[in-house]
N, C-alpha and C positions, 0 to 999 in steps of 0.2 A: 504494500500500500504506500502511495507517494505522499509527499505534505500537502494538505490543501488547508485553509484558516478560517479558523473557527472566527473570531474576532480581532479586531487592529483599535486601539485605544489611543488617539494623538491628544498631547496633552502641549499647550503653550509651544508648537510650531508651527511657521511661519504663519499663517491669517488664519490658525485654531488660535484662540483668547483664550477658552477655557479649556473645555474638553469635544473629542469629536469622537462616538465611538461606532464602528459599523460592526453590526452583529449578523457576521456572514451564515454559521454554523456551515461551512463547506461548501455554500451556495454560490453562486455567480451575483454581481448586481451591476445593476445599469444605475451612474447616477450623472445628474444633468444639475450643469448650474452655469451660468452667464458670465462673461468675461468678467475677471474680478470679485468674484465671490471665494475665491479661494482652493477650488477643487484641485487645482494641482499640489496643495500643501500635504495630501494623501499620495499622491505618487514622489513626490520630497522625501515624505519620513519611507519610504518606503528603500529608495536608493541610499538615503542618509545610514537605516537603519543595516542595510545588507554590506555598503561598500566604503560608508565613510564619509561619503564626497556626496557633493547634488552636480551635474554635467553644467546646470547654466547657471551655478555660480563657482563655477572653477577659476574664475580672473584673478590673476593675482590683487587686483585692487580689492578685493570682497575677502573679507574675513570669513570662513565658513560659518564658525557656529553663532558669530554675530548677528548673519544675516538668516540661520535656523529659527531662532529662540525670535519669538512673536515679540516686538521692542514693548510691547504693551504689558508684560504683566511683571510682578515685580521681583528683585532681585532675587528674594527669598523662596522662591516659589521655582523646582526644578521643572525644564519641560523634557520630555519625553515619549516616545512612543512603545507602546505594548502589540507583541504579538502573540496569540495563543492558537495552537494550531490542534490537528487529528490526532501529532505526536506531540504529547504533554510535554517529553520531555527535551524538546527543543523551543516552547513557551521562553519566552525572554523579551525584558525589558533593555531597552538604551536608555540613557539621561543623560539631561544636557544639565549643568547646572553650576553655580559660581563656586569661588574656593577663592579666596585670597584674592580678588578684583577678578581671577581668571576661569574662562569658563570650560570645563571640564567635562570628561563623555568618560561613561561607563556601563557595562553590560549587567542586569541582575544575577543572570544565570553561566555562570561561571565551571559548567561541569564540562569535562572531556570530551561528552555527546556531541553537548552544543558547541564548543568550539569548531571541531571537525566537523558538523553539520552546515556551521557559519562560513567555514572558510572553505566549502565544495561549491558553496551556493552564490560566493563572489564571479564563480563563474559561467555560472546561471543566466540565461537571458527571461528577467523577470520584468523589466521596464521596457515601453517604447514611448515617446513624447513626439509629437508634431514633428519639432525641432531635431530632434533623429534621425527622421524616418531615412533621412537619403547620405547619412554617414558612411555607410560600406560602399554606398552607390560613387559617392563624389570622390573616393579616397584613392591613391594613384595604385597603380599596380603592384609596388612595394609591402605599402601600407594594408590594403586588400590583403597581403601575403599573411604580413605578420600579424594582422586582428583578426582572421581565422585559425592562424597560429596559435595565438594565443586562447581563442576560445576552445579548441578541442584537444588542448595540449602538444601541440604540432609544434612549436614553439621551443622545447626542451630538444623534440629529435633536430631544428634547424641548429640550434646551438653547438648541439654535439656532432652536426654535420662540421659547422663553422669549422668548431675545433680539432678536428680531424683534417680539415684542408688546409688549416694555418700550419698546425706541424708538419705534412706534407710538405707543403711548398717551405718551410725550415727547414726540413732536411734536402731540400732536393737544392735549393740555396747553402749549403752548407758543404754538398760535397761538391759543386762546382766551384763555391769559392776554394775552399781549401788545395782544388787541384792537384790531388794525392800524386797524380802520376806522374807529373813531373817531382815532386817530393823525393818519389819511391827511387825517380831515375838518379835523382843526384847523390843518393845514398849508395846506387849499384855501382855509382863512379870510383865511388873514395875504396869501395871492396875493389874493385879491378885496382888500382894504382897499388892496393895495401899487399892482397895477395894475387893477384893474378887472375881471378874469376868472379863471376856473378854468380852467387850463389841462393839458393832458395830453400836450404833444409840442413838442420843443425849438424845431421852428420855430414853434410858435404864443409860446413866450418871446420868442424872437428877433423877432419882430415888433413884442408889446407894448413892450419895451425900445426898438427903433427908435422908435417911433411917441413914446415918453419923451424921448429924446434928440434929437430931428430938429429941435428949436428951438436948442438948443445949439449947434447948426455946428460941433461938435469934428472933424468927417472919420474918423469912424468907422463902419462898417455891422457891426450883430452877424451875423455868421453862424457860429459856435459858441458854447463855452463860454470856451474863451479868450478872444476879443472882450469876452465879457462884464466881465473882469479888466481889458481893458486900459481899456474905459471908467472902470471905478473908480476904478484907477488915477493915469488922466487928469484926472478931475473931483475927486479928494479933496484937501482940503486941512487941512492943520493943527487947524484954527479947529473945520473944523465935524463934524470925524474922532470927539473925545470926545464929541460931541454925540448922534453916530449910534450908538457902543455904549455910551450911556446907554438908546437908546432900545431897543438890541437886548437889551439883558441884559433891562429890565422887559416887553417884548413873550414872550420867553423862560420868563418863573416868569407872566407871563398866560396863555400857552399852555398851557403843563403844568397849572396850575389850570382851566382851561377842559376840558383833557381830563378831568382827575380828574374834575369834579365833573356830567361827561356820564357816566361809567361808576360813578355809585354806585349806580345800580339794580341793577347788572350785578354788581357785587362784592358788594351785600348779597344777591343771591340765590346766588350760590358760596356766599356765608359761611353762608347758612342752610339750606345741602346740607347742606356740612359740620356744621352742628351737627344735621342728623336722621342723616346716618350715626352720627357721634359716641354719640349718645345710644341708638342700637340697641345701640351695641357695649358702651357702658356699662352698659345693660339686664340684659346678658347676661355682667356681667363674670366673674360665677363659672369660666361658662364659658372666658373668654381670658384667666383666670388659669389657666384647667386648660393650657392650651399651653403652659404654661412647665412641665411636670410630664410631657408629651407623651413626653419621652424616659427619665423614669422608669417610668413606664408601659408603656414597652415592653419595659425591663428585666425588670421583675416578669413581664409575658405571656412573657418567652423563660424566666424563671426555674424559671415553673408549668410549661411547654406541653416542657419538654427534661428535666422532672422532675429538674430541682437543688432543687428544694424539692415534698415528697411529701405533706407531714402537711395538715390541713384548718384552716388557721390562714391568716394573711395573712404572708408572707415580710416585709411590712416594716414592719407594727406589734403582728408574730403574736397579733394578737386571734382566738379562735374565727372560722374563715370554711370554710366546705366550699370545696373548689378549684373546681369545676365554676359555681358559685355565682358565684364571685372572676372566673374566665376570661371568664364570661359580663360582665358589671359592666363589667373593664378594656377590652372587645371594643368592649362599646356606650360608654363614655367616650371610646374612641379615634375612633371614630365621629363624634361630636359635636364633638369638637377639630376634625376637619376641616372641619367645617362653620361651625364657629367661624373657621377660618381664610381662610373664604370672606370674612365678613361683616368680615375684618380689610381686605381685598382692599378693597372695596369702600369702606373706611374710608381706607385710605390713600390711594386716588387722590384721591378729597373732599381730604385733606388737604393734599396734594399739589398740588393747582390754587389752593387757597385763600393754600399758603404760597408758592407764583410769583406770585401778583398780585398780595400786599401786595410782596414784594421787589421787584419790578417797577415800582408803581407810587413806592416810598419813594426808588430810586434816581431815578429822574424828577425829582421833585421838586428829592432832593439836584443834581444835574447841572446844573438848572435854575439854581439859586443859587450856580454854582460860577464866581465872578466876582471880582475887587477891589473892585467897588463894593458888592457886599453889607457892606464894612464899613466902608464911607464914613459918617461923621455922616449924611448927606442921606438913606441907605438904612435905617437901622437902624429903622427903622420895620417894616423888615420882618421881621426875625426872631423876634422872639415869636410871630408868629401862623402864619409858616410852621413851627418848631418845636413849635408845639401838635399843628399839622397833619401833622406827619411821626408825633409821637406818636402820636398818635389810630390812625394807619397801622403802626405799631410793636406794637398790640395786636393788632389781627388775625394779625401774623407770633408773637407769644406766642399767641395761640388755636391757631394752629397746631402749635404746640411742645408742645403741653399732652397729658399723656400720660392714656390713656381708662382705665388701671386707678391715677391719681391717685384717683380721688374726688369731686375737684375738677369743679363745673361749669363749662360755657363762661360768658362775658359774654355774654349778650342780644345779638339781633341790632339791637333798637333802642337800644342805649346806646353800639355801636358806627358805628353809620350814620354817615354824613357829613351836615352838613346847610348849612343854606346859611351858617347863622351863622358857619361854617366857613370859609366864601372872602368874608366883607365885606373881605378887607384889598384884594381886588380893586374895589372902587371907588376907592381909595385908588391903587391902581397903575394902572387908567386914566385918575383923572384926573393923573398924573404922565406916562401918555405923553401924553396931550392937549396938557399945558402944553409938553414937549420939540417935539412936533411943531409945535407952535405958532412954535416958536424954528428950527425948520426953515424953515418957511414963508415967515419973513423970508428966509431963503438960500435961492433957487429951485434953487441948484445941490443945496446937501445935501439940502435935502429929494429930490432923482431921484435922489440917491447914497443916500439910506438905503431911497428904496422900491426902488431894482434890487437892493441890496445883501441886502434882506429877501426879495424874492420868487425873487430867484440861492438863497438857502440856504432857503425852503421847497421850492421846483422840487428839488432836490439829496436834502432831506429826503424828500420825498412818495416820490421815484425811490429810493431804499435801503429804501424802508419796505417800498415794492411788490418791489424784489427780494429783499427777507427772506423775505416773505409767498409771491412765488412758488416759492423757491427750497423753503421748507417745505412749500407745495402740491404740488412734483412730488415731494419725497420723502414726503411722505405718499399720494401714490396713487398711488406706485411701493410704497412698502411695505406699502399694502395689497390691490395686486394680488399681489405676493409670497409674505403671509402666507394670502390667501385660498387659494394655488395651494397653500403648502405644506402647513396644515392639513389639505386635502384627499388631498394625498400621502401623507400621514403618515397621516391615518386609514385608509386606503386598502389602503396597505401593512400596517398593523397589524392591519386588520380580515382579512387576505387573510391571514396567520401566524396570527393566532387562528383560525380557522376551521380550518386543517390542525392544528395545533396542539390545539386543540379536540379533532378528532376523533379523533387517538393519544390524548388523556387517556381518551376516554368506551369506548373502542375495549379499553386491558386493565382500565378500572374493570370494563365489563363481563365482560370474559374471568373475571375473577375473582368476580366479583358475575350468574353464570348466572340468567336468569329472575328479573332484578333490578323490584324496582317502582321505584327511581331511575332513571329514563332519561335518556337526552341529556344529560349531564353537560357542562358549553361555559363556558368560560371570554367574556365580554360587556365589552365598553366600557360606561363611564359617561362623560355628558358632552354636552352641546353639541357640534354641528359646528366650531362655532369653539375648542370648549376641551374636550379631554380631560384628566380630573382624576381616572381611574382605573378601575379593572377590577376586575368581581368573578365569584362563581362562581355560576352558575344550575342547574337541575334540574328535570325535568318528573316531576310525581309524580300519577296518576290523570289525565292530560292537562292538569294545569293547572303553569304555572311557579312556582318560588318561588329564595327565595337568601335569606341565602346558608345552606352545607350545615349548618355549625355544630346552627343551628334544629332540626334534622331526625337526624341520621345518628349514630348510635354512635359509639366511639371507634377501632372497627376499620374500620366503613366510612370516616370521615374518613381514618385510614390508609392506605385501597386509594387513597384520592384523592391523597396523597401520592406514595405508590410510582410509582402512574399516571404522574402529573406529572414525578417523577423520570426515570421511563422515557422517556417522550414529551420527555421535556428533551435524553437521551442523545442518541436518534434526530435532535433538531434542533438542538443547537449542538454538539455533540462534533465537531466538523471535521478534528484531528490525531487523537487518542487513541482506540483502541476497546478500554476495558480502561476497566472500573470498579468498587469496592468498595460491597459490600450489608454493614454492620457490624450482625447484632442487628436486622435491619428486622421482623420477624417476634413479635415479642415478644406484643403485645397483640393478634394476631390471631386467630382460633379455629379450630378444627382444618379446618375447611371451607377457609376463605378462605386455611391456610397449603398445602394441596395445590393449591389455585389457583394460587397464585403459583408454586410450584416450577416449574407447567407452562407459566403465562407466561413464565420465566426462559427454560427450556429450549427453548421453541419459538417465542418469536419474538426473540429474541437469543442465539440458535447462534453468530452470527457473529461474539459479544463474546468478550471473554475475561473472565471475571469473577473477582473475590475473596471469597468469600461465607461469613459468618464466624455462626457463631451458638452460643449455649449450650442450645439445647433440643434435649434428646437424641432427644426421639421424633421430630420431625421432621429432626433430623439424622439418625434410622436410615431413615426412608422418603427423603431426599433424596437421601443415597449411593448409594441403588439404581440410581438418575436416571441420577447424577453418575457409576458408574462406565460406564455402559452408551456414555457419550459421554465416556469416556476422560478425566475432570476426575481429576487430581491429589488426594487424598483424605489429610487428616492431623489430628491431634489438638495442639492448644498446651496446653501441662505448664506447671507455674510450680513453684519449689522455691525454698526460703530461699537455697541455696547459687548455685544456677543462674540462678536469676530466672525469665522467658519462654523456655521453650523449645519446638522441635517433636520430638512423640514421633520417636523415631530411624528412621530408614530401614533397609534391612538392609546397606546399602552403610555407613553410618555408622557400625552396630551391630559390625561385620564391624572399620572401622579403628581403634572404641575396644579391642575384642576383643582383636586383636591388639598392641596396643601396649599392656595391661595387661600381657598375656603375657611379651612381650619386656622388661617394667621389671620382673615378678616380683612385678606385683599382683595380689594374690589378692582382696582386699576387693570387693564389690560384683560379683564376674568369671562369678556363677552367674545370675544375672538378666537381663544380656545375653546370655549363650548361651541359656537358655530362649527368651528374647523372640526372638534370630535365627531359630532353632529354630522356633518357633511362626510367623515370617512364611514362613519357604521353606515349610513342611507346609501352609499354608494355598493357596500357591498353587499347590503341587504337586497339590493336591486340586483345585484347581479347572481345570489344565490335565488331568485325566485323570477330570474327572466322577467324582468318590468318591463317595458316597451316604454320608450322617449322616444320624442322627436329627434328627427337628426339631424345632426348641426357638424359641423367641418372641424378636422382638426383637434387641439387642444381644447377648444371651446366646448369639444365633447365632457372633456374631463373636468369641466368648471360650474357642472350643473350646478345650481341652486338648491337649497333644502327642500323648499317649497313648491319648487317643479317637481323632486323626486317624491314628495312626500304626494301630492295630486295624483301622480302615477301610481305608486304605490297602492293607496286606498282603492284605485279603480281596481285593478289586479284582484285585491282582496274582496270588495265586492262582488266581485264576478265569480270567486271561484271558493271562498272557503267563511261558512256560516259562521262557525269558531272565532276563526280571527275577526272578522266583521263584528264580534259581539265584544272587541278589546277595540273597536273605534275611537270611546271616549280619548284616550292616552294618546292614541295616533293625532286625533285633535288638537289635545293640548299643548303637544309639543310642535303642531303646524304654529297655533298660535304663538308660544313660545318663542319660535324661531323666528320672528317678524322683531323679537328682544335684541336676539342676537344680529340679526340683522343692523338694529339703529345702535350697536355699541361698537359694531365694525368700521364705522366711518364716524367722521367728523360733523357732531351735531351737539348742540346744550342739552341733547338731553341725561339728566341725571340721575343713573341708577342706585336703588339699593341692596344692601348683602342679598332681604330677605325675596327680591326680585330673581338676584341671581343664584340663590339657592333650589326657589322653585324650579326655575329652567332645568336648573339642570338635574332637582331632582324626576322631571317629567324623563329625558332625557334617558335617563337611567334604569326609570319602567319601561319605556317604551325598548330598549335596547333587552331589556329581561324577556319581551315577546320572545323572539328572533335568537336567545343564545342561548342555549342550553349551560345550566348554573349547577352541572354533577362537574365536580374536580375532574371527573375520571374520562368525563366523555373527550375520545381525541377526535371527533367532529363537529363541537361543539354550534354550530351552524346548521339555521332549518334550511335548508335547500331542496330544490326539485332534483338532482343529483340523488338525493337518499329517498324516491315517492318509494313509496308504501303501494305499488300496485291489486293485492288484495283489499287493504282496508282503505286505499282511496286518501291516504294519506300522505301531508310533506312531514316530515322528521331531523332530528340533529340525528350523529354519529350512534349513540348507545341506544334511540329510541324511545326516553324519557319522555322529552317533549318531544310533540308530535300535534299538527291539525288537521284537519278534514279536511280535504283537497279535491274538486271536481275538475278534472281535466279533462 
């Protein structure tokens, strides 16, 4: 069983003064009240109460709970709304209410149930407003994405789509920067120079290094990598130790230089990506300045499209602009940002690869020279020219930095190239290992200690390089087996929801839109197999497709597409709640399209319970007709300076103000409730015993007079039942009567007393005693033709008690 509401209790929000309570019992109800009486302050506490927020006061100038809380009633005094539902135990009060100058919101019901019941139902589509209807409709292809995203939980798998293509493309940027293979090459250099071969497998080391040491006679056989240590170990000595990381450190900034200056083709072609994305986007920057305006933009489209701003002016520099004009404009601007935000995409990863390989390669370098002897007199020969070269490498990482709506151009890619002039200081640096190794040579010992020692930490190197490189190989084509699998899920699933989904939209556009030339109304992916980047609406018009509806459709068919959408939303995320408010949805519709809808309402959401609130009277007199036939609770919202929002009275209400004016001995205002009681019992006493009236048009029906129905009445009963005819007296007295209530209903001197108005209405009272059966127990308490008595010729209430003779 889903939640439907027993009763909603608003207490001091917005145009409730006092209290407003509607006593659903699981019911539906229609309630009608005229621009400014208040009725939307029931669909307020309703969004307030579920989400926090109300949509049209979300302006940052509007204090929420400021503009909640009815400014009329007094500090002391908390406002709040109550709901009590089918399940007790998600019954729960909000309150608004002061503390220390500030006003404060809390929930009564505080159990585990209801949080969890609260926070599934935020995602609930329980409200629709006027001002709505056409938000999913106006919104760009993006937005359409993510606010269905968001509503079915789609939104979480886009995330983790996101996040799977971000590390993707970091790894797949990560092994290109790094350029392991030229790495690997410069490593297999320093083993060919050390021992004489490229090796790939530690017993092929372990061999070359025997094959070095087997004149030595030390009594060693390498067979690991320890061996290898201990040989070093063995053979180093004092003398020729500084000798060997002289030669390691300058073999170190050769190597790194050797790499660099194998990858400058490689890094001026990155760089010269980077500068044709760069320069698209630049191209275009009006446009990727308009992104920064992207969420202004949308301000103003909800400002227009929810009609907070009506007049044919621009809301935000009110220059002359027709709306329709403006709507159009910020649609297609928002349009273009996203497209703009494509070519940012595409801008950033460029930049992105250009600024990992300068940092990449400048830390090399640095690393390289990260020695004591770099600041030896003997070495300082080297700093300027590796310092020029770190700079030169420093502007590429500022090219990168350089922002595309500066102005500013890149540097040329030929002014930044490396060139050879660039690495002469390496001639300098091998003829300084030449000369070290030379000083080896004389020592047969260091020199087999510096080449194992070199080719142990290329062998070392080359093997981390390769397991960097594999270890990002299997996470890259694990992660892109992953992404390929989930893309495909994702669209899958998505395309399989829209297509059901789809067809509840096109299913009551049509109901509503009979013998429509808009056909197939389908909500469509945009996008790439590998990248969805958004949905929009399609339409077959004459057998051919178009999109989106805007193009094409009035402002009431936009609307059907709305409501549609609403609807078809109900039907597939409502999962707890089957109760939801229509506030005012009907407004710009025309007379066609609003008898449409009432019969959508009613026939294919019977099983809802709805709230349905409108100010147009003529289709609130054709809805009632509906609404009474399937039992919907039927009332009128009042608003008065004194009261604020109220609902016109019940006759159970009317009945305990009655009496309690009585018993205080107030007289004032005490002839207008008794009419009005008056006038609801005669109405439906007529209607349980088929009276015949004249017919009169419209609302005017429902505004009979006492004294009309009560004429009618009497005839009825004369014609047909001796019984009742012999209780005429009473029927009498309260015609008379009610010519009292008549002259205290308007404005006259005439001046009543208690014991005046005590009679009325105790006439009133008997007369109302014919017609209702007075057992506790009867549950039909009502003499009607519904319950004749066909044997005994009788009309009766529910248990049979009372009963009259009835000739039919």
């Amino acid at each position: 069983m889903k939640v439907k509401v027993k009763n909603i209790a608003i207490n001091g929000i917005r145009g409730v003064k006092d209290s407003l309570l509607l006593n659903l019992n699981e019911k539906s109800i229609l309630l009608f009240g005229e621009n400014g009486s208040g009725k939307s302050s029931i669909s307020d506490s309703l969004e307030w109460f579920y989400t926090d927020k109300v949509s049209h006061l979300s302006s940052k100038e509007i204090e929420l709970k400021e503009a909640l809380r009815n400014s009329f009633i007094d500090d002391s005094i908390p406002s709040s709304v109550h709901f009590s539902f089918n399940k007790s135990q998600f019954d729960g009060e909000r309150t608004l209410f002061s503390k220390r100058g500030k006003l404060l919101s809390e929930f009564s019901n505080t159990s585990d149930e209801f949080k969890l019941y609260h926070s599934l139902s935020e995602n609930e589509n329980l409200l629709l407003c006027y001002q709505d209807l056409r938000n999913f409709v106006d919104q760009t292809k993006t937005d359409k994405l993510t606010y269905l995203s968001d509503i079915i939980g789609f939104a979480q798998v886009t995330k983790t789509k996101d996040v799977l293509k971000k590390t993707f493309n970091f790894l797949k940027n990560e092994i290109k920067g790094q350029n392991f293979e030229k790495e690997i090459n410069a490593q297999k250099q320093i083993l060919i120079s050390k021992i004489g071969a490229t090796i790939s497998l530690e017993s092929q080391l372990f061999e070359s290094i025997n094959t070095l040491i087997k004149r030595l006679n030390i009594g060693i056989e390498v067979k690991s990598m320890s061996d290898i240590d201990r040989v070093l170990n063995h053979i180093k000595t004092p003398a020729n130790n500084k000798l060997v990381d002289e030669v390691k450190f300058l073999e170190k900034i050769n190597t790194a230089l050797l790499t660099l200056k194998s990858e400058v083709d490689f890094i001026d072609k990155e760089y010269q990506n980077y500068i044709l994305e760069f320069e698209k986007l630049a191209s275009d920057v009006n446009s990727i300045m308009q992104t920064y305006l992207e969420e202004l933009l949308k301000v103003a489209q909800t400002v227009i499209t929810k009609k907070y701003h009506t007049a044919d002016t621009c809301p935000l520099c009110q220059q002359p602009k027709k709306l329709e004009d403006l709507k159009t404009e910020i649609q297609k601007r928002l349009e273009e940002i996203e497209l703009s935000s494509e070519k940012k995409s595409a801008f950033s990863n460029a930049q992105q690869i250009i600024g990992n390989i300068s940092k990449e390669r400048f830390q090399r370098i640095e690393i390289s020279c990260d020695s004591p002897f770099i600041n030896e007199s003997e070495y300082l020969f080297l700093k300027e020219p590796i310092e020029k070269l770190k700079k030169k490498i420093a502007e590429y990482q500022n090219a990168a930095k350089e922002k595309v709506t500066s102005g500013n151009k890149l540097v040329a890619a030929t002014n930044l190239k490396l060139i050879n002039s660039d690495f002469e200081i390496q001639d300098t640096i091998t003829e300084k290992i030449e000369a070290l190794n030379a000083k080896l040579k004389k020592d047969n010992i260091a020199e087999i200690f510096a080449n194992i020692s070199a080719a142990k930490d290329a062998f070392l190197s080359i093997r981390r390089i390769n397991k960097e490189k594999e270890s990002l190989d299997i996470q890259i084509n694990s992660l892109e087996i992953i992404f390929n699998e989930f893309v495909k899920k994702q669209k899958e699933g998505l395309d399989d929801f829209i297509t059901s989904f789809s067809g509840k939209i096109n299913e009551y556009y049509q109901y509503m839109n009979p013998a429509e030339q808009f056909q197939d109304i389908k909500i469509v992916t945009i996008g790439d197999d590998d990248e969805l980047n958004g949905i929009t609406i399609e339409f077959k018009f004459n057998g051919n497709w178009f999109s989106p509806p805007q193009k094409y459709f009035s402002e009431s068919h936009l609307n059907c597409i709305g409501i549609s959408f609403f609807l078809a939303s109900v039907i597939a995320f409502n999962k707890i709640n089957e109760f939801f408010i229509l506030d005012d949805v009907i407004s710009s519709f025309d007379t066609n399209h609003r008898k449409r809808f009432a019969d959508l309402v009613f026939e294919k959401f019977s099983n809802y319970q709805i709230i349905l609130l409108t100010h147009e009277e003529e289709w609130f007199s054709y809805i009632r007709q509906l609404a009474k036939k399937r039992s919907w609770a039927i009332n009128e919202i009042k608003w008065t300076e004194d009261r604020g929002t109220y609902l016109e009275e019940s006759p159970g209400d009317l009945k305990k103000l009655i009496e309690t004016s009585i018993a205080n001995n107030s007289i004032e205002f005490l002839g207008n409730p008794i009419r009005k009681y008056l006038e609801q019992k005669l109405k439906d006493i007529c209607l349980n015993l088929d009276v015949k009236v004249s017919f009169k048009f419209n609302d005017v029906n429902e505004k009979r007079m006492p004294d009309e129905l009560l004429n009618d009445l009497k005839a009825k009963i004369n014609k047909y039942s001796s019984e009742l005819k012999a209780k005429m007296p009473v029927v009498d007295r309260v015609m008379d009567s009610s010519l009292l209530g008549n002259l205290l209903s308007h404005d006259n001197p005439f001046n009543p007393k208690m014991g005046d108005l005590k009679s009325f209405w105790d006439d009133v009272i008997q007369f109302e005693k014919i017609f209702y059966c007075q057992e506790s127990t009867c549950k039909k308490p009502k003499v009607s033709l519904k319950n004749y008595d066909n044997v005994a010729k009788a009309i009766r209430c529910g248990c049979g008690v009372t009963k009259y003779e009835w000739n039919s």
